[in-house]
C-alpha positions as CSV (number, residue, x, y, z in Angstrom):
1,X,138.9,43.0,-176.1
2,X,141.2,42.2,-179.2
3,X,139.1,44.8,-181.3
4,X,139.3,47.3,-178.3
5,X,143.0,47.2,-178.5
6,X,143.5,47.0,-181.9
7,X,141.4,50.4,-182.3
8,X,143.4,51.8,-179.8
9,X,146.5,50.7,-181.4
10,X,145.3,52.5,-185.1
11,X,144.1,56.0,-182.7
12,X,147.7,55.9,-181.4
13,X,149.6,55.9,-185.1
14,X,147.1,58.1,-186.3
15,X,147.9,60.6,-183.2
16,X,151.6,60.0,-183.5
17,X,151.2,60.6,-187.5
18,X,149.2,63.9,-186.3
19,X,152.2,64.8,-184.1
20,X,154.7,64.6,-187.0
21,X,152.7,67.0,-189.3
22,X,152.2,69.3,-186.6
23,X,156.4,68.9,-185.6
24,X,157.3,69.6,-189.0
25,X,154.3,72.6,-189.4
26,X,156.2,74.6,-186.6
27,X,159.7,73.9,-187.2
28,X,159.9,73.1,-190.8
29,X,159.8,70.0,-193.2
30,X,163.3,68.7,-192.1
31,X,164.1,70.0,-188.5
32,X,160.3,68.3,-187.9
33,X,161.8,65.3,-189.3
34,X,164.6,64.9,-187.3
35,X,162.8,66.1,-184.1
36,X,160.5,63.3,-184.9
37,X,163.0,60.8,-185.5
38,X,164.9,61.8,-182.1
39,X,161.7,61.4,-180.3
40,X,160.4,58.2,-181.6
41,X,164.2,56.6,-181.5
42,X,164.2,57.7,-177.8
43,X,160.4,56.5,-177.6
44,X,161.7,52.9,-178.6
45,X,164.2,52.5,-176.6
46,X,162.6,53.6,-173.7
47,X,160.2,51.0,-174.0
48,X,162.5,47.9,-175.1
49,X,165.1,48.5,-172.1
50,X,161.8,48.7,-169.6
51,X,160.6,45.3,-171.3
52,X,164.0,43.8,-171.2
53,X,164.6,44.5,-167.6
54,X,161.0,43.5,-165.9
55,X,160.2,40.1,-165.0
56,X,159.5,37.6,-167.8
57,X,155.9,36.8,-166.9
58,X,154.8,40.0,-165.7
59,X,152.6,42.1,-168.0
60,X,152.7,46.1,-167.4
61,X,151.7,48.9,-169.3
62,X,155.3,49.0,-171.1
63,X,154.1,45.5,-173.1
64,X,150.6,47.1,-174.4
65,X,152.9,50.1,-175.6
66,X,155.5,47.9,-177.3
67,X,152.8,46.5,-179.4
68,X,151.6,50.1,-180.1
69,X,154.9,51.5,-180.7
70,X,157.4,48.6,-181.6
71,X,154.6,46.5,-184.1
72,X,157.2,45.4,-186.4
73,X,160.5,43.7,-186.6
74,X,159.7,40.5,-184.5
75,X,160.1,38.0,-187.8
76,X,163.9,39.9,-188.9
77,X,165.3,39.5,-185.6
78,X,163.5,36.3,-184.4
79,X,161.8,38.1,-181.5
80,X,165.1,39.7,-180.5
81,X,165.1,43.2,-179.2
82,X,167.3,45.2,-181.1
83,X,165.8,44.3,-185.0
84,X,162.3,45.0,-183.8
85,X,163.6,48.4,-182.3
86,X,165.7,49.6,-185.4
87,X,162.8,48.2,-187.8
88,X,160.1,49.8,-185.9
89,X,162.2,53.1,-185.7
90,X,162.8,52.4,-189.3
91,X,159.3,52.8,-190.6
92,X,158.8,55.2,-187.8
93,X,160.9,57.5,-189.4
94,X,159.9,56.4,-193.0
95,X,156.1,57.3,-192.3
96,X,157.5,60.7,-190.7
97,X,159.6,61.4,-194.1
98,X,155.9,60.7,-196.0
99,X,153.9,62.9,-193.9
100,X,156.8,65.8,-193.9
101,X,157.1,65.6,-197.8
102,X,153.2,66.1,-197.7
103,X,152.9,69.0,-195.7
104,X,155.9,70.5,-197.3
105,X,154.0,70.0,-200.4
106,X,151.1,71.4,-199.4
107,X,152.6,74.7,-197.4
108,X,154.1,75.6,-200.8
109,X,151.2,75.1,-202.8
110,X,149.5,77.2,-200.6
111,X,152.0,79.8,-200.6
112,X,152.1,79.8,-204.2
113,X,148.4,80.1,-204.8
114,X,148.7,83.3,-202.8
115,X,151.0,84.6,-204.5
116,X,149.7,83.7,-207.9
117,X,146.0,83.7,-207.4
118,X,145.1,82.1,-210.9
119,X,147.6,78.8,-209.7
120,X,145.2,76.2,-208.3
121,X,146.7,74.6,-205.5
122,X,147.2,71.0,-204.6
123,X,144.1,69.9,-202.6
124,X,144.2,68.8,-198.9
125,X,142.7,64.9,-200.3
126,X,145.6,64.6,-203.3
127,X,147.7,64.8,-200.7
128,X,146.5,62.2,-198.1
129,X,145.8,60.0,-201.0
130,X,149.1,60.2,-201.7
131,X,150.8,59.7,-198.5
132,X,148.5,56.5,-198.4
133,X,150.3,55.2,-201.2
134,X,153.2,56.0,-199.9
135,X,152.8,54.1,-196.7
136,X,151.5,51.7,-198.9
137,X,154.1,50.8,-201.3
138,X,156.8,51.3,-198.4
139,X,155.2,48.5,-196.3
140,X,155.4,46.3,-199.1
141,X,158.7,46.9,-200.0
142,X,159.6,46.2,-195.8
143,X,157.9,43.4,-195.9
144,X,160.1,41.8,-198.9
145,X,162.9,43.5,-197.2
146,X,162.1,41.0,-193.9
147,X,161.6,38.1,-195.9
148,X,164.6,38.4,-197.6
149,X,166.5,38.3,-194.2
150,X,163.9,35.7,-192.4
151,X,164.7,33.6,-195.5
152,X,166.4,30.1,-195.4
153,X,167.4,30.2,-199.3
154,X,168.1,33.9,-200.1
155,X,169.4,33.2,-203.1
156,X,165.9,31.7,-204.7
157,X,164.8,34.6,-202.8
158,X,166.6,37.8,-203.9
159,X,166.1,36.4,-207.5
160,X,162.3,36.2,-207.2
161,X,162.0,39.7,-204.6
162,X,164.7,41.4,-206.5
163,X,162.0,42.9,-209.5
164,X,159.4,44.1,-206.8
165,X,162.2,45.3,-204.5
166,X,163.3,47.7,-207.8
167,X,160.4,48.6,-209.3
168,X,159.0,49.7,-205.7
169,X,161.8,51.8,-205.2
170,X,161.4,53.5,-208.4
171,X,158.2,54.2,-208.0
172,X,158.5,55.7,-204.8
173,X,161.5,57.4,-205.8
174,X,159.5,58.9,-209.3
175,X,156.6,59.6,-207.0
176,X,158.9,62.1,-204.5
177,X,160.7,63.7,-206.5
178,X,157.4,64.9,-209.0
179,X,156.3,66.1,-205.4
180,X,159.8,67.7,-203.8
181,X,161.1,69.4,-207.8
182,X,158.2,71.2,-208.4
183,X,154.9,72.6,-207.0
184,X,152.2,71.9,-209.7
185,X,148.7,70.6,-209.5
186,X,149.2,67.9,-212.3
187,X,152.6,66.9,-210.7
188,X,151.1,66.3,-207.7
189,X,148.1,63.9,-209.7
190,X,151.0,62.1,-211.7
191,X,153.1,61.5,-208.2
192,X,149.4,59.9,-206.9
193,X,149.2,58.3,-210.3
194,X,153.1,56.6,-209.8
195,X,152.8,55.8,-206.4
196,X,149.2,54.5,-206.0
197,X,148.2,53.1,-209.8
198,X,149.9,49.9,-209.4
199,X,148.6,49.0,-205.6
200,X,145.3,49.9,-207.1
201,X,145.3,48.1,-210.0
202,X,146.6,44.7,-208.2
203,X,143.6,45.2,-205.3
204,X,140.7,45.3,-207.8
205,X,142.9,42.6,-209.7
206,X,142.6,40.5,-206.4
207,X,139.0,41.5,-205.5
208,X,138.0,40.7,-209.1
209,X,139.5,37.3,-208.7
210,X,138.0,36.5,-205.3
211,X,134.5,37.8,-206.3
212,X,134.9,35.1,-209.2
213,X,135.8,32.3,-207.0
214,X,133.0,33.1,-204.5
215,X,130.5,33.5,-206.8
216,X,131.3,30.6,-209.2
217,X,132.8,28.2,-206.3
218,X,135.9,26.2,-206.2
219,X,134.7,23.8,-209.2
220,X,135.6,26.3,-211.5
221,X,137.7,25.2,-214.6
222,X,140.2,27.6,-215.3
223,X,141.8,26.0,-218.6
């Protein structure tokens, strides 16, 4: 059952991320934004007040949707309802700004390939590659976000966060902006390059390093 709902969950984001790309197809990069973000704010809400007001121990429909819809959040605000709604909508909204900048992207790549024929246009898996990263780094820099405010000693905290906090924002930041200022191929390969080099480099870094220990055991000396 766990698996069953937990598949259902990842069809649900992908649909909603389908939604967003279609949203901002029709009415444009940033009134498909915004129309997203009014919908999933409203979407949140909706759900949280019909939680809040049932009985404690009853379990309705509303509760498998607030794990579909309001997954994060439950460690800023110590299970309260209003953090997990305004991070959920957060990331909501920041996957919807990913997805928009990508389509954006790719609508002018394709209109500039037909107006200059020789121009090769960004390809269709650049740019899910590169929204991946996206959602990638942005989770990560969330989640330090949250453990900065979950923390009990913020200041040890911020001082050892505060690096990854800036250097994910800059690479994000890099990464959108080779994407937004300009419609070139190899822009569009150096944006993937920003954004997903370093999350790539520290998995195989990490798979590397558990391959070792499985295959050597725990008695390995490491000095």
């Amino acid at each position: 059952m766990p698996i069953l709902i937990r598949s259902l969950k990842y069809l649900i984001w992908v649909a909603v991320a389908a939604a967003c790309a279609v949203v901002a197809m029709r009415l444009g990069p940033w009134k498909g934004l915004a129309a997203f973000a009014l919908s999933m704010g409203v979407l949140c809400i909706v759900i949280a007040l019909i939680v809040h007001h049932q009985a404690p121990q009853k379990i309705t429909l509303a509760n498998y949707l607030m794990g579909f819809i309001l997954p994060w959040g439950y460690g800023v605000g110590r299970g309260k309802l209003r953090p997990i709604v305004l991070t959920s909508w957060t990331i909501w909204v920041l996957i919807g700004l990913a997805i928009v900048i990508a389509v954006n992207a790719r609508i002018d790549a394709a209109a500039i390939s037909t107006s200059l024929p020789n121009l090769s246009p960004r390809s269709a898996t650049l740019m899910t590659l590169l929204v991946l990263a996206w959602v990638i780094d942005g989770g990560v820099l969330l989640r330090c976000i949250g453990l900065l405010g979950t923390s009990t000693n913020r200041v040890h905290m911020t001082r050892s966060l505060s690096p990854l906090i800036a250097f994910l924002m800059v690479i994000l930041a890099t990464s959108i902006a080779l994407i937004t200022l300009t419609t070139s191929p190899t822009a569009a390969s150096l944006a993937l390059l920003v954004a997903g080099g370093p999350p790539l480099l520290i998995g195989l870094g990490y798979g590397l390093f558990v391959l070792v220990m499985l295959t050597a055991g725990r008695n390995t000396r490491w000095n």
